[in-house]
N, C-alpha and C positions, 0 to 999 in steps of 0.2 A: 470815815472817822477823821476830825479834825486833827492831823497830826501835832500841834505842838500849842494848843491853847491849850491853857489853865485847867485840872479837875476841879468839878466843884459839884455839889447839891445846888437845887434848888427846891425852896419852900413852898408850899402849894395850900392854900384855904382850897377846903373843899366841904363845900354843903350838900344840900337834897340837889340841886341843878347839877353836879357834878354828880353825884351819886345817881341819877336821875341816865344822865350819858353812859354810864357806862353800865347800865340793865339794872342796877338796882335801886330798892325801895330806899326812903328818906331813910330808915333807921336802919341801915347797914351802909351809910356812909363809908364811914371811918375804917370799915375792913376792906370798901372795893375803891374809895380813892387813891389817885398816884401815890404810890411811894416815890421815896428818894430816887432822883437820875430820871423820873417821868417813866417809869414803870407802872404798868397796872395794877393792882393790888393784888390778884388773881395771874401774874405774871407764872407763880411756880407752877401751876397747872397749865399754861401754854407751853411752857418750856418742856413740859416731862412729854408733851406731843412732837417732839422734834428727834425722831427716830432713825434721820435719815437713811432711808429704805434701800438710798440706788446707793449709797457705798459700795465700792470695792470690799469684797470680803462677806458685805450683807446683803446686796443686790443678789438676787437667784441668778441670773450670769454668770457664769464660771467663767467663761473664755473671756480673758482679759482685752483682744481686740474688737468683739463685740460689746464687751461695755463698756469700754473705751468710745467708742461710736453713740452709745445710747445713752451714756453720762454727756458727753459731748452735744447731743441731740438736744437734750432735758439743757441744760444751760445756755444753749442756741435759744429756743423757745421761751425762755427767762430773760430775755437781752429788752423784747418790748420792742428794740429798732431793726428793720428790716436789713437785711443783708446789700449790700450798696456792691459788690464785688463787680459789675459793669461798667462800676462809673470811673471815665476815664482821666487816670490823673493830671494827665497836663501839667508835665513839672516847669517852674518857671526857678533860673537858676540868677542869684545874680552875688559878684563877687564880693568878697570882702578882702582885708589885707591877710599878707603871709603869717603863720603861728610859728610856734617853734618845731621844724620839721613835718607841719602839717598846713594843706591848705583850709580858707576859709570860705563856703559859701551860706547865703542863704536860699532855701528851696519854699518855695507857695506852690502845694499840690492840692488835689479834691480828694478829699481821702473816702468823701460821702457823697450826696448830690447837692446837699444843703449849703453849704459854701469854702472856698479857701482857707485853708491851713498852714498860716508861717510857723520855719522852724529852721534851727541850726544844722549844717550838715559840715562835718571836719572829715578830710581825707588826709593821711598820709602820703610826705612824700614818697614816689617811689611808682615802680610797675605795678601792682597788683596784680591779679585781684588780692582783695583782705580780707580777712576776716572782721565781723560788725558787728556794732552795738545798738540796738535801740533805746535809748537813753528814755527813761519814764520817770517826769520829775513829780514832787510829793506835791502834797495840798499846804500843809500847814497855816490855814488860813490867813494867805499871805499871798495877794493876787495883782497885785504891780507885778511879777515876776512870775515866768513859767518857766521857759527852755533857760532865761537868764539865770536859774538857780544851780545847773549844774555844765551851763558853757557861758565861756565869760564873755560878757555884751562886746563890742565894739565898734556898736553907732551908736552909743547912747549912754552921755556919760551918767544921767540921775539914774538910768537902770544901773548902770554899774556898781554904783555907791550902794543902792539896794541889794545887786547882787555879791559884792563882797562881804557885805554884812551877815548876808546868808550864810555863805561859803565858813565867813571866821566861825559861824555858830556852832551848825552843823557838821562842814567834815575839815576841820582844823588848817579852813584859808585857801584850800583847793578847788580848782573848776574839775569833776571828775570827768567831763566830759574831753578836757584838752589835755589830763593826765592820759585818757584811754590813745589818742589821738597821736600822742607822744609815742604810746608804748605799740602803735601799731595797726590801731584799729579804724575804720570807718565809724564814724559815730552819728548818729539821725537825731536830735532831741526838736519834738514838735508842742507848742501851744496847747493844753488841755483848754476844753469849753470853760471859757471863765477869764484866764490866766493873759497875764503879757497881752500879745496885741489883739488876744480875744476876750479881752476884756477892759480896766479890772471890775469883776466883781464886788461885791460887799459881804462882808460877813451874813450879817441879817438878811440880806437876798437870797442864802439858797435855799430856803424852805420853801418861799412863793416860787421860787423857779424851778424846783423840784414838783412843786403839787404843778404847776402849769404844764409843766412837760407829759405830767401823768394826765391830763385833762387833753393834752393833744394826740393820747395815746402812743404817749413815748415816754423815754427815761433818762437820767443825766448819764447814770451809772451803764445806762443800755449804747448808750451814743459814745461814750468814754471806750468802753470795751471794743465797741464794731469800729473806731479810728484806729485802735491801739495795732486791731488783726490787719487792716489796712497799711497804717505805716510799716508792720513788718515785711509784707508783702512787697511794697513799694520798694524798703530796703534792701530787702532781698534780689530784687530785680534789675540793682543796678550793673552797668557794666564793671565800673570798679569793684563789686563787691561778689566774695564768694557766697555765692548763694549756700553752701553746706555748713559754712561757720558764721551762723548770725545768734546772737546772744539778745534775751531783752534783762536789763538791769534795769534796779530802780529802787531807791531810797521811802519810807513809810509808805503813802497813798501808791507811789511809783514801785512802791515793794509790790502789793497787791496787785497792778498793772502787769508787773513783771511776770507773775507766773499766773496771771491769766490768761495774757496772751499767750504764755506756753502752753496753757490748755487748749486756747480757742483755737493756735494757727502752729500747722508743720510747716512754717516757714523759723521758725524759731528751734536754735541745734538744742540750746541751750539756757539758764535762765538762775541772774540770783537777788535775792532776794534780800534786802536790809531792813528789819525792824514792819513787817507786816506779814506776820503770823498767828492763829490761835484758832481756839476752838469756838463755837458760836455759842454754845450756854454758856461757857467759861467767861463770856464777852459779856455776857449779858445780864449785868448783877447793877446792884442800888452803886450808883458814886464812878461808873467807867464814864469815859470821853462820849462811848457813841452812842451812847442814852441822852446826848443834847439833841439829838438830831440836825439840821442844818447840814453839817459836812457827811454825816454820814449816808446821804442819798447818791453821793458820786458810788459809793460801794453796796449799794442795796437795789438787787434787784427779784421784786417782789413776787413770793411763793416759792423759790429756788429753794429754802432751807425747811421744806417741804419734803425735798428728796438728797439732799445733799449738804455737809458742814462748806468750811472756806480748805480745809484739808483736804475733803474729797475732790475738789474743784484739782486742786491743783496737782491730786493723782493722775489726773490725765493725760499729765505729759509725762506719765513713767514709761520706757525708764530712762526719757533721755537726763542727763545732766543738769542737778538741779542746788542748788549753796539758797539754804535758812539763814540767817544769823538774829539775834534778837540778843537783846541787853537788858541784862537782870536784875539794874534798876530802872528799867523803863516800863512806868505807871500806866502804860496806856495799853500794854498788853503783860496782865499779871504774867507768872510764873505758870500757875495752872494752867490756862489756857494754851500756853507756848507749850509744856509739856503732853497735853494731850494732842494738840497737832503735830509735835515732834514724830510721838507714836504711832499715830496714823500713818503719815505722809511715810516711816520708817519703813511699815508695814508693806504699804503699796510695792515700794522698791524691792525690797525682801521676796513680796513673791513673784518679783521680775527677777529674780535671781542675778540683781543691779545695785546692792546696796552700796556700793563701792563710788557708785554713781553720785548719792546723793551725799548732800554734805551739811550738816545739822551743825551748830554752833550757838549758844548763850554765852556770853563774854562778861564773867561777873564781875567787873568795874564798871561797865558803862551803862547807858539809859538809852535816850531817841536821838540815836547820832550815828553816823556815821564817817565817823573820825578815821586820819590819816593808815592807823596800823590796819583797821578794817578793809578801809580799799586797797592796800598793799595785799593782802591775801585773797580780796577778788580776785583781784587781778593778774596773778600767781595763778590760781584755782580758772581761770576764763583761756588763760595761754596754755597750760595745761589741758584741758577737755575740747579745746577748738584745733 
């Protein structure tokens, strides 16, 4: 889902050739062309087939670390990109200047076999080991800037001016990345396919580069996830960093990042989550963001909601420590949707006898942000559970 473009309809002329693509005769146009958001016409009767079978609760599985494994398995096998876990990172470190009680490097590692991967790495001064962050930045179709969104550049003044732009928008002028860094933590924030120096992208390009990936028999959304379980590993591995306190955070698209990699990888203690939450029918109505398609192929990977919602996905990291938040003016993930994932994910915890664990929050002043008071209570909520 494109985090922070415009909602809107689009109009669709649809004749016999339309009518025609999608199995019906000329004179039943009008009931089987798109609807509003590029829906099927027949969309309600896909949807009522979305049963998701391997849920917790609804999967015949009782034993929570066996379907844990076999929900685990089923979304391995959804990824489309093979597992890279051989291939050897090769980190290449090189400095940058002092921050405020933290150092600055950048690191180009292989996180897959396909190529190098730049990204921020801040340490605190001090002995360690620390406690980490995997810093997962959003989409908002806005691809001058990746890791520059949530740590602030400093070789590059026009990223900069991009990146505080950002920063004023979204979380009220702050690099969260050199707040965390401040308050103690190691922080990793890497380049998604697309973004900063892997790219920039173009809006209009990610459909042909979506269908192209899938013609290469792979996926953007498959490749985003297998880097994301990569960088935590990497992360985790470092000497400075306590491998039992690694956290992934991450802002909309980077929300979703976030506790997927807490599904995909036990190298993650911990995981929260800002503003990418909901249910997939709740998602999937005339007039939402991810009915444009374009961004929403970084998050789709296909046949998965076959056996599982985006709330089952991220039951699998119960019961470690997990923080929701969503903002209950924000258009892009109604109210219902958040509420039915709420109950889910609740659920899960509940029968870990963990609910203490997880932390669910709607903030009803705000929308798709992740403004100063919000990060004050991550990160309250991350010092606390690490």
């Amino acid at each position: 889902m494109d985090s922070h473009e415009s909602l809107g309809r689009r109009t669709f002329v649809a004749g016999a050739a339309a009518a025609a693509f999608l199995g019906a005769s000329p004179g039943t146009a009008e009931a089987a062309a798109p609807v509003g958001g590029n829906l099927p016409g027949f969309h309600p009767a896909l949807k009522d087939q979305l049963h998701f079978p391997l849920a917790w609760g609804t999967s015949p599985i009782r034993d929570f670390r066996a379907w844990r494994r076999a929900a685990r398995a089923v979304v391995e096998d959804h990824l489309i990109v093979g597992r890279q876990d051989r291939t050897p990172y090769a980190p290449e470190f090189t400095a940058g200047p002092q921050g405020d009680g933290y150092t600055r490097q950048m690191v180009t590692v292989s996180l897959t076999g396909y190529e190098r991967v730049r990204g921020a790495l801040l340490t605190p001064h001090g002995p360690g080991p620390f406690p980490a962050v995997l810093l997962l930045h959003d989409h908002g179709a806005r691809f001058d800037i990746g890791k520059e969104k949530l740590v602030r550049p400093w070789d590059d003044e026009t990223r900069l001016a991009s990146a505080q732009a950002w920063a004023d928008t979204y979380f009220s002028g702050r690099f969260v990345g050199d707040e965390l860094a401040r308050r103690g933590y190691v922080v990793l924030c890497l380049d998604a396919f697309g973004w900063g120096d892997r790219g920039p992208l173009t809006y209009d390009q990610q459909q042909a580069l979506a269908s192209n990936f899938f013609n290469l028999g792979s996926s953007l959304a498959g490749l985003m996830a297998r880097e994301d379980v990569r960088a935590a590993a990497f992360l985790a591995g470092l000497d400075r960093v306590d491998a039992h306190r690694v956290a992934a955070v991450g802002f909309s698209m980077g929300a979703y990042r976030a506790w997927q990699t807490a599904a995909l990888s036990d190298d993650i203690a911990a995981a929260a989550s800002v503003c990418w939450m909901t249910g997939l029918r709740e998602m999937m109505v005339p007039g939402n963001n991810t009915l444009r398609g374009q961004s929403s192929y970084y998050m789709l990977h296909p046949g998965l909601p076959r056996f599982l919602d985006f709330p089952d996905v991220a039951g699998i990291a119960a019961p470690r420590p997990m923080l929701f938040f969503s903002g209950a003016l924000d258009t892009l993930f109604p109210g219902d949707g958040v509420r039915v994932a709420h109950d889910k994910l609740r659920a899960v915890w509940r029968s870990r006898h963990a609910e203490e664990r997880l932390h669910l929050r709607t903030w009803p002043d705000l929308g798709h942000v992740f403004v100063d008071r919000m990060q004050d209570e991550v990160l309250t909520w991350l010092d606390r559970v690490l």
